[in-house]
MDTraj code that builds the backbone (N, CA, C; nanometers):
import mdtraj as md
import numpy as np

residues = "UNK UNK UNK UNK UNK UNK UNK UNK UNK UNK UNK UNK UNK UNK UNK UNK UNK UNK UNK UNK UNK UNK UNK UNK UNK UNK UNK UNK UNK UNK UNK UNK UNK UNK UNK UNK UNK UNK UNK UNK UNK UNK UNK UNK UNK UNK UNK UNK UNK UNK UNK UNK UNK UNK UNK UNK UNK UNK UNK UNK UNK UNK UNK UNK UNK UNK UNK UNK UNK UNK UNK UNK UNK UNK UNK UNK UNK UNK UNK UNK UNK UNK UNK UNK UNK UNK UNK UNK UNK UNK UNK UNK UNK UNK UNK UNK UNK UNK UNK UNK UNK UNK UNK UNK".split()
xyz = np.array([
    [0.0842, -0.1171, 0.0000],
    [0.0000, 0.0000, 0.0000],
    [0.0890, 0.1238, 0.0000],
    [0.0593, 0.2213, -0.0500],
    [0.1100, 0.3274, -0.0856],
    [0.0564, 0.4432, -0.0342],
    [0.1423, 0.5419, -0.0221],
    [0.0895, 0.6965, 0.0748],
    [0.2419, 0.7501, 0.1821],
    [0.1801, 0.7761, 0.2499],
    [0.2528, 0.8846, 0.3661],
    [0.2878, 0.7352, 0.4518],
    [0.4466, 0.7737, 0.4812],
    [0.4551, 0.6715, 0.5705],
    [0.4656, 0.6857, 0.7019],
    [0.4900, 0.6312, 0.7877],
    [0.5204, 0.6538, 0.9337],
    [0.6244, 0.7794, 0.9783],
    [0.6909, 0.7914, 0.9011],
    [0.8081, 0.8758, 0.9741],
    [0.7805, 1.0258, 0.8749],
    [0.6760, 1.0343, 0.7661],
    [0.6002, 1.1011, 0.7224],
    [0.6949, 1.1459, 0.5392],
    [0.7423, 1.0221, 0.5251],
    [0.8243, 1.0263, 0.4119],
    [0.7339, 0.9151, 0.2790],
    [0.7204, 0.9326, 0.1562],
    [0.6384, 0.8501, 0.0627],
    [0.7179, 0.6974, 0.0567],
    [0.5641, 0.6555, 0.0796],
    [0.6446, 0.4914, 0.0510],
    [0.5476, 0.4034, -0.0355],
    [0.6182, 0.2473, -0.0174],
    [0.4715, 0.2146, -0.1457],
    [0.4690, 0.2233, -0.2520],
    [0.3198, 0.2307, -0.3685],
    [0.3089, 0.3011, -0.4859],
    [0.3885, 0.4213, -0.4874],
    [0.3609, 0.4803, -0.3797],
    [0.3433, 0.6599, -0.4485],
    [0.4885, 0.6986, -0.4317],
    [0.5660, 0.6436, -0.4050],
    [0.7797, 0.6308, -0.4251],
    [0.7668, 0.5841, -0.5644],
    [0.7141, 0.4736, -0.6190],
    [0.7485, 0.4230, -0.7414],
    [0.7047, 0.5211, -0.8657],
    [0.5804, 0.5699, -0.7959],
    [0.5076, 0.6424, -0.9146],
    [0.5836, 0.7476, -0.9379],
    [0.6132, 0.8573, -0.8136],
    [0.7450, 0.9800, -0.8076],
    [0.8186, 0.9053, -0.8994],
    [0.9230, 0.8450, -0.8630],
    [1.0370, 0.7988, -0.9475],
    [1.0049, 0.8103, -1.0840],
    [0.8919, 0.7061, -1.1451],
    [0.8792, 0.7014, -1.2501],
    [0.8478, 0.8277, -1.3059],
    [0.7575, 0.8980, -1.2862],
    [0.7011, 1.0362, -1.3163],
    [0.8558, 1.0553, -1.3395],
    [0.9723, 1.0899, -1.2568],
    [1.0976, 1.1689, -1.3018],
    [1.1134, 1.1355, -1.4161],
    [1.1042, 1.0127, -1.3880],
    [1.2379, 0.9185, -1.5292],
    [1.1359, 0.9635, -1.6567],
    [1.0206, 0.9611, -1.6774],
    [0.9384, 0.9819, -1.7474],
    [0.9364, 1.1694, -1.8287],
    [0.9912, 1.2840, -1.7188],
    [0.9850, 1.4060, -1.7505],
    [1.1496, 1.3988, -1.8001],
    [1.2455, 1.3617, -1.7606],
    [1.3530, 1.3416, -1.7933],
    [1.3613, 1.2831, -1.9570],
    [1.2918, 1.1653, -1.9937],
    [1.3261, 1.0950, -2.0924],
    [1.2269, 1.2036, -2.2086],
    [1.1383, 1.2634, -2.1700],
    [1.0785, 1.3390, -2.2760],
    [1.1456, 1.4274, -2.3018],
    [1.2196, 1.4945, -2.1965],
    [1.2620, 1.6322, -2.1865],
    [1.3768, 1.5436, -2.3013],
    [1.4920, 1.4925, -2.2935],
    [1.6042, 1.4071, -2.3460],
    [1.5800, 1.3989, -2.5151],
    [1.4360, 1.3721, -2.5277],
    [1.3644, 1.2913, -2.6635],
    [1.3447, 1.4776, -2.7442],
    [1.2982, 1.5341, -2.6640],
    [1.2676, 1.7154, -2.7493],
    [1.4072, 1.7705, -2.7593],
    [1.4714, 1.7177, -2.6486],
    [1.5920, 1.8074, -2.7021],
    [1.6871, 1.7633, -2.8286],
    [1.6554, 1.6340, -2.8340],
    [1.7605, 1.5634, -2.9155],
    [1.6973, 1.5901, -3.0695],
    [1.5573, 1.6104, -3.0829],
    [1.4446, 1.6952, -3.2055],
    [1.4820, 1.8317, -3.2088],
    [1.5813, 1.8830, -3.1067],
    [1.5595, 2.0380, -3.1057],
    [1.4346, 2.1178, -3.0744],
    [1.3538, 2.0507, -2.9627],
    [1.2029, 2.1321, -2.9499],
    [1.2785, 2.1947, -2.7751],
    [1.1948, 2.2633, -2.7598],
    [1.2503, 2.2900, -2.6142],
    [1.0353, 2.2781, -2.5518],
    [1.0338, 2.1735, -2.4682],
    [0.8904, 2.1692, -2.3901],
    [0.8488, 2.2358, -2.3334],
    [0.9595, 2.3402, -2.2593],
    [0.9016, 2.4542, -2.1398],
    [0.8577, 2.5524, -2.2581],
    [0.9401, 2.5878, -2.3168],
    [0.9107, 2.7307, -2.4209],
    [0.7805, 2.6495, -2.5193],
    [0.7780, 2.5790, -2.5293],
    [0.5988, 2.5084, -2.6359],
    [0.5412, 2.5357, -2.5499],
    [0.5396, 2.4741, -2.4088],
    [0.4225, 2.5111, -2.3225],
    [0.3953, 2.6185, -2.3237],
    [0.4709, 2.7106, -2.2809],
    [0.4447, 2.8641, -2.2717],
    [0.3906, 2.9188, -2.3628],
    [0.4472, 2.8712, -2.4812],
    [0.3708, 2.9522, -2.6126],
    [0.2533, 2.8820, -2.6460],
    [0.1767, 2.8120, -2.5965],
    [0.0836, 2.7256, -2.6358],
    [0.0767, 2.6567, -2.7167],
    [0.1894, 2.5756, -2.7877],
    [0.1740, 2.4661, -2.8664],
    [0.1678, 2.3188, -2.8155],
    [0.1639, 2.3057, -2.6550],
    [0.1838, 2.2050, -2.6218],
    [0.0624, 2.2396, -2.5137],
    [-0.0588, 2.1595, -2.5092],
    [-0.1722, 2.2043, -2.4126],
    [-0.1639, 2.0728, -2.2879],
    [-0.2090, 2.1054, -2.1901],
    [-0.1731, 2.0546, -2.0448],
    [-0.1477, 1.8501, -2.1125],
    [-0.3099, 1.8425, -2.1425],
    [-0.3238, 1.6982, -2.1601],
    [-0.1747, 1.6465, -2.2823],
    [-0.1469, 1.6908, -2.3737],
    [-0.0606, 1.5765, -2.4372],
    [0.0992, 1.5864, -2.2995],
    [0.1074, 1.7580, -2.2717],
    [0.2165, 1.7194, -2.1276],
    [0.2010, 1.5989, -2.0581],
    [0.1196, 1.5871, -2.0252],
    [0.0845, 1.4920, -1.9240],
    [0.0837, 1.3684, -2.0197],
    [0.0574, 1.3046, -2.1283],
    [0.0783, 1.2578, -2.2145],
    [0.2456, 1.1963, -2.2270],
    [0.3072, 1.3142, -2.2216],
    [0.4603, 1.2909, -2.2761],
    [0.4915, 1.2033, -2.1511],
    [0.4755, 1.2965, -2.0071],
    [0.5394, 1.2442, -1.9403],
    [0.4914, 1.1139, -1.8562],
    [0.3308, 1.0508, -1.8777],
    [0.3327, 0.9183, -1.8214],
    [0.3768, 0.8227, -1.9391],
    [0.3603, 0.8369, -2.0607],
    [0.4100, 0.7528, -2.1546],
    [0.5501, 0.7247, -2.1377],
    [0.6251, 0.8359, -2.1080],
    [0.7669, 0.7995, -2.1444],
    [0.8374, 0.7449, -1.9965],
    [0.7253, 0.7375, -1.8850],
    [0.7363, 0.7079, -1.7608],
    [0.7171, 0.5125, -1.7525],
    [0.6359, 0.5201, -1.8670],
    [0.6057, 0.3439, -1.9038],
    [0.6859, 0.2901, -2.0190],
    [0.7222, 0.3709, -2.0723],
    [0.7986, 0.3252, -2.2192],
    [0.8397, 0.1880, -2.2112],
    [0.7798, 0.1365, -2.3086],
    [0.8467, -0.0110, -2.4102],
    [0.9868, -0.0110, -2.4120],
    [0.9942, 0.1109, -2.5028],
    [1.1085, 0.1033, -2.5610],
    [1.2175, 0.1962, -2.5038],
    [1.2240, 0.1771, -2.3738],
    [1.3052, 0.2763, -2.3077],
    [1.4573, 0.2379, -2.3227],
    [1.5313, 0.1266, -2.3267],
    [1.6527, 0.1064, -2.3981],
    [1.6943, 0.1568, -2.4952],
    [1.6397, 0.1712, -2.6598],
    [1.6319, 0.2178, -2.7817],
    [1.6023, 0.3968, -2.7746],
    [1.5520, 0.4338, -2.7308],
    [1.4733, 0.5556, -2.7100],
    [1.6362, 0.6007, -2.5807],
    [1.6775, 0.5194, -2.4829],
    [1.7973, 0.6235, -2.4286],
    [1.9151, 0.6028, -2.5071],
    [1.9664, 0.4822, -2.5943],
    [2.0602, 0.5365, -2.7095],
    [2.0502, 0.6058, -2.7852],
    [1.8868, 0.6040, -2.8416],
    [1.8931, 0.7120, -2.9581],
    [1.9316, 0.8780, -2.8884],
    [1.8629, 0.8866, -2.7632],
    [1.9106, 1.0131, -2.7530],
    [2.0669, 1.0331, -2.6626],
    [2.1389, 0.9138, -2.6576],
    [2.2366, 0.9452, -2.5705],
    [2.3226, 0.9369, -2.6835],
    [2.2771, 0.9075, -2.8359],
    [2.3589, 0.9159, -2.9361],
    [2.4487, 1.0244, -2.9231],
    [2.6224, 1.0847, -3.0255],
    [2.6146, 1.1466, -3.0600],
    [2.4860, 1.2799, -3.1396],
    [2.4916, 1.3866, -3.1088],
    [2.4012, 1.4708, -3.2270],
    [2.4080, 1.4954, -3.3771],
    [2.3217, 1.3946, -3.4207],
    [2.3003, 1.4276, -3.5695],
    [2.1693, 1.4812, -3.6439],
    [2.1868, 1.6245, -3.5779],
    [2.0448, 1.6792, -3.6440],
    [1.9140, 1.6413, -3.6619],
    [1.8304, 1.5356, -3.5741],
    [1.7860, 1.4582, -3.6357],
    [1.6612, 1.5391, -3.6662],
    [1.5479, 1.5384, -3.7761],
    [1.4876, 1.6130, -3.8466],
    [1.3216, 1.5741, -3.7872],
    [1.3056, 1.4052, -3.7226],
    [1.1584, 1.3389, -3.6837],
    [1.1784, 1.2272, -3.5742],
    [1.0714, 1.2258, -3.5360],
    [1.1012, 1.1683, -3.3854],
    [1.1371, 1.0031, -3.4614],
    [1.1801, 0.9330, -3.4069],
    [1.2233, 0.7869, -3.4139],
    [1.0950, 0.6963, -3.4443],
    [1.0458, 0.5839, -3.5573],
    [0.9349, 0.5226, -3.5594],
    [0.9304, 0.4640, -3.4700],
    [1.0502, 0.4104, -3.3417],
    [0.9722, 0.3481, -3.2495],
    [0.9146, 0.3823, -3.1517],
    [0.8946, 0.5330, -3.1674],
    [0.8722, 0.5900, -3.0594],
    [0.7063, 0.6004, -3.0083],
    [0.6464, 0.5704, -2.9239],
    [0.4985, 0.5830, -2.9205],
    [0.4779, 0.7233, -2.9186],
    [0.5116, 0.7882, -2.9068],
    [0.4610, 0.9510, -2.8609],
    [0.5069, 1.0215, -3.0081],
    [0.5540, 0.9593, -3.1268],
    [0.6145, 1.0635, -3.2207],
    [0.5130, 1.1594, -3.2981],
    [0.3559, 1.1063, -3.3008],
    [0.2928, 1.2469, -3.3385],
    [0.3109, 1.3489, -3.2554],
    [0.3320, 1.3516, -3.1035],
    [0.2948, 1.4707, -3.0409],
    [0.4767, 1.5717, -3.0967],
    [0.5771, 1.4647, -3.0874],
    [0.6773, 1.5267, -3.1463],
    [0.6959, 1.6097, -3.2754],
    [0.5930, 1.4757, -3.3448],
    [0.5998, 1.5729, -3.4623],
    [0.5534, 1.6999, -3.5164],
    [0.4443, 1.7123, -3.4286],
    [0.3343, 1.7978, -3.4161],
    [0.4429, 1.8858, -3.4103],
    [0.5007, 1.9086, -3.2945],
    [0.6038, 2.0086, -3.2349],
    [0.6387, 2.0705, -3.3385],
    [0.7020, 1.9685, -3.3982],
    [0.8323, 2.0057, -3.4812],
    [0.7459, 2.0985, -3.6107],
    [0.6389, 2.0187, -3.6740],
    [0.5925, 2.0818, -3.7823],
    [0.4735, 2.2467, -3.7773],
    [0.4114, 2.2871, -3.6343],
    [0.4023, 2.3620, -3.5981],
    [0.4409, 2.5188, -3.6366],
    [0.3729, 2.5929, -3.6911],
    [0.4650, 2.7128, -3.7369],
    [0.4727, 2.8204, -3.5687],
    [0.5458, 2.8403, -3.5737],
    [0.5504, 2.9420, -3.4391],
    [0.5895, 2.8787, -3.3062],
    [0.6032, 2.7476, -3.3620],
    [0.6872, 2.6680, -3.2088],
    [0.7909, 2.6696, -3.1803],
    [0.8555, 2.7392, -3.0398],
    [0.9749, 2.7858, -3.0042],
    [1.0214, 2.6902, -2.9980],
    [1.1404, 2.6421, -3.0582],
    [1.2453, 2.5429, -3.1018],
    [1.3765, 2.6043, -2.9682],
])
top = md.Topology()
chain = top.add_chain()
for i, resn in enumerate(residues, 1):
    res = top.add_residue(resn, chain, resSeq=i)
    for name in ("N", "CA", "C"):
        top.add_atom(name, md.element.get_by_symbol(name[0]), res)
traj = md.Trajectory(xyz[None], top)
């Protein structure tokens, strides 16, 4: 069971879920930068609306393909132009990318 623990620190689910949630804002954040999108500046400018956020970051918090998806972005940088086909989330990337007025 998960919640507030005794000594008033998270334990349980809700440690695993934190964690993941990180690894999850981390690996998106990792995946836009390596597209050249920047997520904070989309948000702000409104090309990125609350729900697909939340989107990026439980998907990439569950990812399949989280092996493939941290080489591709721990690759060297080679410009890359579209998100990766294995990626589950690559419309919202692409969206990004093809967007006129999205702060890159």
């Amino acid at each position: 069971m998960g919640g507030i623990g005794r000594d008033g620190g998270i334990s349980g689910h809700s440690a695993a879920r934190a964690a993941a949630a990180r690894g999850g804002v981390w690996q998106a954040q990792a995946m836009a930068r390596t597209l050249g999108v920047d997520l904070v500046r989309a948000r702000l400018a409104g090309c990125l609306d609350e729900e697909r956020s939340r989107r990026l970051i439980t998907s990439c918090a569950r990812c399949p393909e989280l092996a493939e998806c941290m080489a591709f972005v721990g690759a060297p940088p080679r410009n890359a132009q579209a998100a990766p086909a294995f990626c589950p989330l690559a419309d919202i990337f692409e969206m990004l990318l093809e967007l006129p007025g999205c702060p890159r």
